[in-house]
C-alpha positions as CSV (number, residue, x, y, z in Angstrom):
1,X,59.1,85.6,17.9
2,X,56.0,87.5,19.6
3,X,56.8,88.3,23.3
4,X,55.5,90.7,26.2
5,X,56.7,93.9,27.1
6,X,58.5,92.1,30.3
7,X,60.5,89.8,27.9
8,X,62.2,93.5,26.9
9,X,62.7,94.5,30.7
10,X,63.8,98.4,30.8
11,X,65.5,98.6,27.4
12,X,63.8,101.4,25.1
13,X,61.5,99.7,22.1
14,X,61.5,101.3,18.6
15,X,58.1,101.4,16.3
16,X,58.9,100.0,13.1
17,X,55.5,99.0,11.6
18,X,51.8,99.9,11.8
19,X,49.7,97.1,10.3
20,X,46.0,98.1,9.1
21,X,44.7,95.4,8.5
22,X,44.3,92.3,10.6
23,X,45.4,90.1,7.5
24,X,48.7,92.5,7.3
25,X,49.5,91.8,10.9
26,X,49.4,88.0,11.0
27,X,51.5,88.5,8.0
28,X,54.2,90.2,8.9
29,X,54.3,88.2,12.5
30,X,54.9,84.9,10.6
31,X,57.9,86.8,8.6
32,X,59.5,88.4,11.4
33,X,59.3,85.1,13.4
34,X,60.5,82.7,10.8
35,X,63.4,85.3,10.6
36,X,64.0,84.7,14.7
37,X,63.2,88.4,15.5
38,X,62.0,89.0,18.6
39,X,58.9,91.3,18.6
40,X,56.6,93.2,20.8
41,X,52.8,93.9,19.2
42,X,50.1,95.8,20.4
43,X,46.7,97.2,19.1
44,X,46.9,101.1,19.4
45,X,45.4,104.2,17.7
46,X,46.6,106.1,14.3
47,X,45.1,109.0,12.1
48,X,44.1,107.8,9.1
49,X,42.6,109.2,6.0
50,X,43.5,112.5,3.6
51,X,40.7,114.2,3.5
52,X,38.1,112.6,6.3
53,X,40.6,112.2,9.3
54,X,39.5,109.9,11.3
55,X,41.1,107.5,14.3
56,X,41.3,104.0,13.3
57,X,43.4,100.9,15.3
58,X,46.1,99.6,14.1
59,X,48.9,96.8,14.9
60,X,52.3,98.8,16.3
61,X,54.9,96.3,15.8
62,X,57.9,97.0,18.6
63,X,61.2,95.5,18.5
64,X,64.4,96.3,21.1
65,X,67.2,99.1,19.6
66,X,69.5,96.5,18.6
67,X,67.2,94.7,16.3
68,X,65.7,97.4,14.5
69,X,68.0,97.0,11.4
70,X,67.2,92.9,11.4
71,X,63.7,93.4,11.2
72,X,63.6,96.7,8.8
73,X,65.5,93.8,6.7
74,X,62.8,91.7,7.1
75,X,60.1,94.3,6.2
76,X,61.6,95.8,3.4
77,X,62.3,91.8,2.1
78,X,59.0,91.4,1.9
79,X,57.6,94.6,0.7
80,X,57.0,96.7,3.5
81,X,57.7,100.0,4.1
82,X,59.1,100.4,7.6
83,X,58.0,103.4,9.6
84,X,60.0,106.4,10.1
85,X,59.9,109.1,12.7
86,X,58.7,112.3,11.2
């Protein structure tokens, strides 16, 4: 389920999507409520593009440490790629 940062109090959220499209987002926040994850998203800025970089916005989908493996589930279910670190 969407919340807001306060819902997460002090504990440390990990990124584990960046939608592009507004179509993706809605998307995925239907999936990863119907699975009872609780989520944190926020429009924010990526690099995008291989030869014209450019800055583009983006949905950054949060959720708390102990439910990152849940909703990588979830993504990868439904044919997402979950981001990594790099």
């Amino acid at each position: 389920m969407r919340r807001d940062p306060e819902f997460f109090g002090d504990q440390e959220l990990a990124l584990i999507y960046i939608a592009k499209r507004l179509k993706e987002a809605l998307k995925l926040e239907a999936q990863l409520t119907e699975a009872g994850v609780d989520y944190h998203v926020e429009a924010d800025k990526y690099a995008g593009g291989i030869i014209f970089r450019t800055e583009r916005v983006g949905a950054f989908f949060y959720v708390a440490q102990q439910d990152v493996e849940a909703a990588r589930a979830v993504l990868v279910r439904h044919g997402y790629i979950p981001y990594e670190e790099k």
